[in-house]
GUZAKOL-948579 format. One record per residue (C-alpha): residue number from 1; chain; x, y, z. Coordinates in nm, 3 decimals, decimal comma. Last residue first. Example, Ala and Ser with C-alpha at 12.3 -4.5 7.8 and 13.67 -1.06 7.14 Angstrom:
! residues 2
[node 2; A; [1,367; -0,106; 0,714]] [node 1; A; [1,230; -0,450; 0,780]] 
! end
This chain:
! residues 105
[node 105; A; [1,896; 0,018; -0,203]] [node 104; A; [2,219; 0,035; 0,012]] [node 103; A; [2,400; 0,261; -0,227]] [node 102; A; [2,121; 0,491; -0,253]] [node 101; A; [2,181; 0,530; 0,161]] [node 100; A; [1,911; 0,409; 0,393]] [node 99; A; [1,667; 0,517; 0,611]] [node 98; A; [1,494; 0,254; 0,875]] [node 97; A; [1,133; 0,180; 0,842]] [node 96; A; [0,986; -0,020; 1,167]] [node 95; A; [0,679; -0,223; 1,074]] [node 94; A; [0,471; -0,276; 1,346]] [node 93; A; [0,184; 0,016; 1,334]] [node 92; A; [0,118; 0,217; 1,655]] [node 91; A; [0,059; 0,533; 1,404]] [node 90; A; [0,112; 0,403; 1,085]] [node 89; A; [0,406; 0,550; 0,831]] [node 88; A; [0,413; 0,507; 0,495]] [node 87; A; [0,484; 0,197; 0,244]] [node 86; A; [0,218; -0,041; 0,385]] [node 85; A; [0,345; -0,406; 0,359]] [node 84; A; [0,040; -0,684; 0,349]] [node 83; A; [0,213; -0,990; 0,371]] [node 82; A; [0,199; -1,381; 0,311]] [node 81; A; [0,229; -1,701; 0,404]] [node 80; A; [0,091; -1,944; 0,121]] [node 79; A; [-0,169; -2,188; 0,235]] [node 78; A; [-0,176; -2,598; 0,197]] [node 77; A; [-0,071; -2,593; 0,631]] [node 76; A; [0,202; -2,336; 0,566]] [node 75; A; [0,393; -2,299; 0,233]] [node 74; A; [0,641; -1,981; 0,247]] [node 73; A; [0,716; -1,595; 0,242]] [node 72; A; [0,927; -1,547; 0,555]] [node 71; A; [0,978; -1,143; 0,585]] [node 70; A; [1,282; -1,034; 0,726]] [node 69; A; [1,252; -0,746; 0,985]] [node 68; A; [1,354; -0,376; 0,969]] [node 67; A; [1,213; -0,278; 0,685]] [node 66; A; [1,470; -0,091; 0,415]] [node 65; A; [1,440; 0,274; 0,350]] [node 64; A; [1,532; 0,514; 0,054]] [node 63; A; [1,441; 0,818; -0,016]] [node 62; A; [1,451; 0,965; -0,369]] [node 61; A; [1,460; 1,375; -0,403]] [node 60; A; [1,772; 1,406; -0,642]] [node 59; A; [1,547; 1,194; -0,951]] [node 58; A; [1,277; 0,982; -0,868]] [node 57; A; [1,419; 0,639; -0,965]] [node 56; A; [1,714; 0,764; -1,205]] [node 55; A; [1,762; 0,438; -1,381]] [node 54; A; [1,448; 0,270; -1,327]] [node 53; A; [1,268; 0,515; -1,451]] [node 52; A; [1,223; 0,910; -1,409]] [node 51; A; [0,917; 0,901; -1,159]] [node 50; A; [0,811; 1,232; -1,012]] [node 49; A; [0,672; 1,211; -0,640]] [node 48; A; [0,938; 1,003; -0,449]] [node 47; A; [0,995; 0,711; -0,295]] [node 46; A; [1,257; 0,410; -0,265]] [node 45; A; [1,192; 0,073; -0,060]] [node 44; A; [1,374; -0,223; 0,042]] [node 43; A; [1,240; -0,563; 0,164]] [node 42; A; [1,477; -0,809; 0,327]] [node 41; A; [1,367; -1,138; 0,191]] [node 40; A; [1,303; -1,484; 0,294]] [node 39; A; [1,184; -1,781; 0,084]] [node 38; A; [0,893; -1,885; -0,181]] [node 37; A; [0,883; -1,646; -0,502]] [node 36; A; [0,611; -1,373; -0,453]] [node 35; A; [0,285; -1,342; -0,586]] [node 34; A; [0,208; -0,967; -0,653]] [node 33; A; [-0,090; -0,772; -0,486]] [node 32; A; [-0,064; -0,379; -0,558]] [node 31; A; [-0,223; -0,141; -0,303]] [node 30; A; [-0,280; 0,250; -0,445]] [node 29; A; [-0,244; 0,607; -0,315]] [node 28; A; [0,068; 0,680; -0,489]] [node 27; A; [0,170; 0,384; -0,779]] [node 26; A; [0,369; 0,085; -0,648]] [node 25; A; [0,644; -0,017; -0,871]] [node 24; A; [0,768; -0,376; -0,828]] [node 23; A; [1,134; -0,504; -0,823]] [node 22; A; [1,195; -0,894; -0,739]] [node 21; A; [1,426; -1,165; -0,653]] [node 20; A; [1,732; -0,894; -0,541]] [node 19; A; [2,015; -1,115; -0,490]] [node 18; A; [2,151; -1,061; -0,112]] [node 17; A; [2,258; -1,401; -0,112]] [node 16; A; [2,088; -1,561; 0,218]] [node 15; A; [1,832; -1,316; 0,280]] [node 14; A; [1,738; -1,309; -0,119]] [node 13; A; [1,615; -0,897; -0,173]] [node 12; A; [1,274; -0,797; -0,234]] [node 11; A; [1,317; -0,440; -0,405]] [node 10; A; [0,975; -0,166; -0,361]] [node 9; A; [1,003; 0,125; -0,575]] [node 8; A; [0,806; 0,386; -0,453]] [node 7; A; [0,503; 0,639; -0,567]] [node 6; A; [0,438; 0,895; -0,310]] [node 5; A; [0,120; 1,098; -0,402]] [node 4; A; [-0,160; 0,950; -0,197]] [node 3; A; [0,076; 0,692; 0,051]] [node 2; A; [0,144; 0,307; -0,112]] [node 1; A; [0,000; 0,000; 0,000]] 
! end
């Protein structure tokens, strides 16, 4: 779930090789469901308002911010595991967000 009028880039990367598995764009003030690959993955996150691509992101203004927990995506019981990650701040949410560098993301 994305904040009205912050788009983001949102990178699952491997826990155990630090590969990223998977890059989706998340258009401001909408939720996108995607099936993810089975295993654990560090989740990173870049916002802005003006997208430029892939390349550039959202130009000198991008932020960037990984969660601060891994998230298990696996086969429980004949039922995936899944998440629902919201990409802004919730008062008394769970999620911590910590700021990274561009080099990080």
């Amino acid at each position: 779930k994305a904040a009205p009028g912050r788009h983001n880039v949102v990178k699952l990367v491997e826990a155990s090789s630090r590969v990223p598995a998977m890059t989706i764009f998340v258009r401001g003030g909408t939720t996108v469901s995607v099936d993810v690959p089975l295993g654990g993955y560090e989740i990173h996150f870049a916002n802005g308002t003006t997208w430029y691509g892939y390349e550039r992101l959202f130009g000198n203004v991008t932020r960037y911010y990984k969660a601060g927990k891994m998230f298990d995506f696996r086969d429980a019981d004949s039922h995936i595991q899944g998440y629902t990650i919201t990409l802004y701040e919730v008062r008394e949410g769970n999620l911590r967000i910590i700021e990274i560098g561009r080099h990080e993301f």
